[in-house]
MIMI-79284 format. One line per field, with one value per residue (C-alpha): residue in three letters; chain; z, y, x. Coordinates in pm, 1 decimal. Layout:
rest [ala ...]
kette [A ...]
Z [Z ...]
Y [Y ...]
X [X ...]
END
This chain:
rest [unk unk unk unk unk unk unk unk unk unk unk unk unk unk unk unk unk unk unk unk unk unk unk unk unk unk unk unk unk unk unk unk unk unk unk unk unk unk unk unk unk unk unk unk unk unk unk unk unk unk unk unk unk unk unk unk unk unk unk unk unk unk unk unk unk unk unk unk unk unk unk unk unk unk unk unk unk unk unk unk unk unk unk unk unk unk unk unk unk unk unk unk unk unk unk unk unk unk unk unk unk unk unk unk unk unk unk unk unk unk unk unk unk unk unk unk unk unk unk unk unk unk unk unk unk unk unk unk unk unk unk unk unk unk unk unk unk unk unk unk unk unk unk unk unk unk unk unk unk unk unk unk unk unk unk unk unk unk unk unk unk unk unk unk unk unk unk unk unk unk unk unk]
kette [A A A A A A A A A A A A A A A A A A A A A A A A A A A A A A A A A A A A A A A A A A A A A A A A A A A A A A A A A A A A A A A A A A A A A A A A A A A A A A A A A A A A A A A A A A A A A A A A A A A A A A A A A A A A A A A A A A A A A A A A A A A A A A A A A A A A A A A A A A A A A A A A A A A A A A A A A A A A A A A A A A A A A A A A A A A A]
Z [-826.2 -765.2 -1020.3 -1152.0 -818.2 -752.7 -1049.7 -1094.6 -747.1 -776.6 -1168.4 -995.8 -759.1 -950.8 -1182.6 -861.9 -735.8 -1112.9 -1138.1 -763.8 -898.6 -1234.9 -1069.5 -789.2 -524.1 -289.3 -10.7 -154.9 -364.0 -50.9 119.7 -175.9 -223.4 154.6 171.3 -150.9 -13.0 312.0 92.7 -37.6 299.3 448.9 125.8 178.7 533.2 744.7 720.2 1136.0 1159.5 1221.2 1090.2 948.4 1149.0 1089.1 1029.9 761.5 634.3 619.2 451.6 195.9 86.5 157.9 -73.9 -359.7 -352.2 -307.8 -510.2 -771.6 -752.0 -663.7 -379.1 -122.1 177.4 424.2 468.0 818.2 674.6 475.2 748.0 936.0 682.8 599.3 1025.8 1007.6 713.8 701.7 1103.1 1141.4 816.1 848.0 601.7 764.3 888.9 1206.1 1235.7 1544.2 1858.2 1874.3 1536.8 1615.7 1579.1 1350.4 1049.2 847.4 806.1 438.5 275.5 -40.4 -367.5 -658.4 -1029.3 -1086.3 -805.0 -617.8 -283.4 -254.9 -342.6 -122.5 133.4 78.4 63.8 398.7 599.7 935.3 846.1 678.4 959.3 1029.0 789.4 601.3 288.4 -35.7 -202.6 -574.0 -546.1 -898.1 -858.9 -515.9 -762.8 -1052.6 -749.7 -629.7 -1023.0 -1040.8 -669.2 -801.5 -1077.8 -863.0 -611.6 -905.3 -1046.8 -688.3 -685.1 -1026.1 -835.2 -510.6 -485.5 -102.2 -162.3 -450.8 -224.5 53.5 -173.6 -389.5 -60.0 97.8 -192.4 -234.5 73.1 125.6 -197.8 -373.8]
Y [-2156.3 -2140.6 -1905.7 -1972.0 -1912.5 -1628.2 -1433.7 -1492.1 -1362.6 -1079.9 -973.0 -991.8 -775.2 -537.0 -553.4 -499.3 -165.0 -7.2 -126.4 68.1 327.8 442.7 333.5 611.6 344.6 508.7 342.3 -12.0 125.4 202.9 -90.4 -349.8 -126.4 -170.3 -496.3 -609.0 -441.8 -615.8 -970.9 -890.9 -780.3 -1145.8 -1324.1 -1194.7 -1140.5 -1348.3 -1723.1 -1693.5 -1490.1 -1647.4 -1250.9 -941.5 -640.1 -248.6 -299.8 -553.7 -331.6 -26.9 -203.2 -335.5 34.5 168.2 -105.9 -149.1 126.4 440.9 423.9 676.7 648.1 1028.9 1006.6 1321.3 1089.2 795.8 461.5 566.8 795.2 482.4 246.3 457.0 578.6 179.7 157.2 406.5 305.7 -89.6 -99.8 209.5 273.0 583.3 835.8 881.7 1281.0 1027.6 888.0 710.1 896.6 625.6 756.5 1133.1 1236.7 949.2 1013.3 1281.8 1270.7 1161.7 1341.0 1182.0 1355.8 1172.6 1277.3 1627.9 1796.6 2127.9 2177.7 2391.9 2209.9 1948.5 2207.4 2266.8 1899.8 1759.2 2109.2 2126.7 1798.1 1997.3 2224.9 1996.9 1970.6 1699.0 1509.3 1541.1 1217.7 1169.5 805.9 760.2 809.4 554.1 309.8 342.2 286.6 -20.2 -134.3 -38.7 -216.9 -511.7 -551.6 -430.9 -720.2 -979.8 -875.3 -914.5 -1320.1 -1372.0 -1235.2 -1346.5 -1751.1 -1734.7 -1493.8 -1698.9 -2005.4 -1839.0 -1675.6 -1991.6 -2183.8 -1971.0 -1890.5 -2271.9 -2333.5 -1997.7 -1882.3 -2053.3]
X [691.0 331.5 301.3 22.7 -121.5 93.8 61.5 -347.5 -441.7 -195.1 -324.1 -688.8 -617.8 -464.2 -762.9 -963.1 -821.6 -777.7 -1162.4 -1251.8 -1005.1 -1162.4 -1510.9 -1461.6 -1480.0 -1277.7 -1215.9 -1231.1 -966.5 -740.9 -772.2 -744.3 -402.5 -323.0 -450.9 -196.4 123.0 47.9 -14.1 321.4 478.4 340.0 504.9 871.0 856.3 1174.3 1106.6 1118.3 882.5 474.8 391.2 447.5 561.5 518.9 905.2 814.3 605.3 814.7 1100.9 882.0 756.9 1128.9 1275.2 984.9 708.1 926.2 1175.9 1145.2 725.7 757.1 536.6 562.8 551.3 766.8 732.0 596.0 320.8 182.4 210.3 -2.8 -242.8 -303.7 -344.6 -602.4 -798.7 -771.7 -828.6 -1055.2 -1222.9 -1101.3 -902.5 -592.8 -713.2 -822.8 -456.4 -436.3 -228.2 15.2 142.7 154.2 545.7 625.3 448.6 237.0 -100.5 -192.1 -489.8 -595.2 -647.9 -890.4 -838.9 -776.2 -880.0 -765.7 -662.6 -959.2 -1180.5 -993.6 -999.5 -1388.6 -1530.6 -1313.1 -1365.1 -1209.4 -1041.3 -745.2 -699.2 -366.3 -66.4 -124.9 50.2 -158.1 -153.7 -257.8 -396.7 -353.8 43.0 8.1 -175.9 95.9 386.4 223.5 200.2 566.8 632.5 493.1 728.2 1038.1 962.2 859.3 1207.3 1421.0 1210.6 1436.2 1740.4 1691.7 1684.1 1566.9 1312.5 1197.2 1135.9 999.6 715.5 689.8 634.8 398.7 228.1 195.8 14.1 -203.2 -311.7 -666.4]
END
């Protein structure tokens, strides 16, 4: 495999979102996360496919990210939380309507914060139910994720191929 490639632009980005994490970069946080599990979601996506789909997507987080990460929320809520903040620059309290019925809205939670003070800083915001999301825990997931699906490349001699092939040709 490219995996020299492979494994130095995924360790750098890694490095990237603990640095925005512990640096209280917020949003570059987010979408550096986002922007990885969709890296990911290209990399293993079906060989037919030109690219990745919300279903892609959704089976990626179902299969790698969720899995005992403890996280209070779907597939679906990420998908569209990601939709909202990678294509909007918005926090996902601005969830776009095509969404509404399909997934929760996420509100993030930084460090060791309460939901009143949560409350208090995003104001009429958090008049909706929303998902409170320690972005810590989302952070340790994708580390976990990352592992999982690094794991499934040992097991999975396709899937091996396919990432070692398009890792080959699209990562500097």
């Amino acid at each position: 495999m490219a995996k020299n490639l492979y494994e130095t632009n995924l360790k750098e980005l890694i490095k990237s979102i603990e640095e925005c994490l512990q640096n209280k970069e917020k949003l570059s946080c987010l979408i550096l996360l986002y922007s990885m599990i969709d890296i990911l979601v290209w990399l293993s996506r079906d060989p037919h496919d030109a690219d990745a789909t919300k279903d892609d997507f959704v089976n990626w987080i179902e299969e790698f990210l969720l899995p005992g990460s403890g996280l209070n929320c779907s597939a679906d809520d990420l998908y569209a939380a990601r939709c909202a903040l990678v294509h909007s620059y918005a926090q996902s309290w601005g969830i776009n309507q095509s969404y509404k019925g399909e997934a929760s809205k996420i509100h993030y939670v930084w460090g060791k914060i309460s939901k009143e003070t949560v409350k208090h800083d995003n104001g009429n915001r958090l008049q909706e139910a929303a998902i409170d999301l320690p972005v810590e825990k989302l952070v340790g997931a994708l580390q976990t994720a990352v592992q999982r699906f690094n794991n499934s490349l040992i097991d999975n001699r396709t899937l091996f191929e396919l990432v070692d092939e398009r890792s080959q040709k699209y990562f500097v």
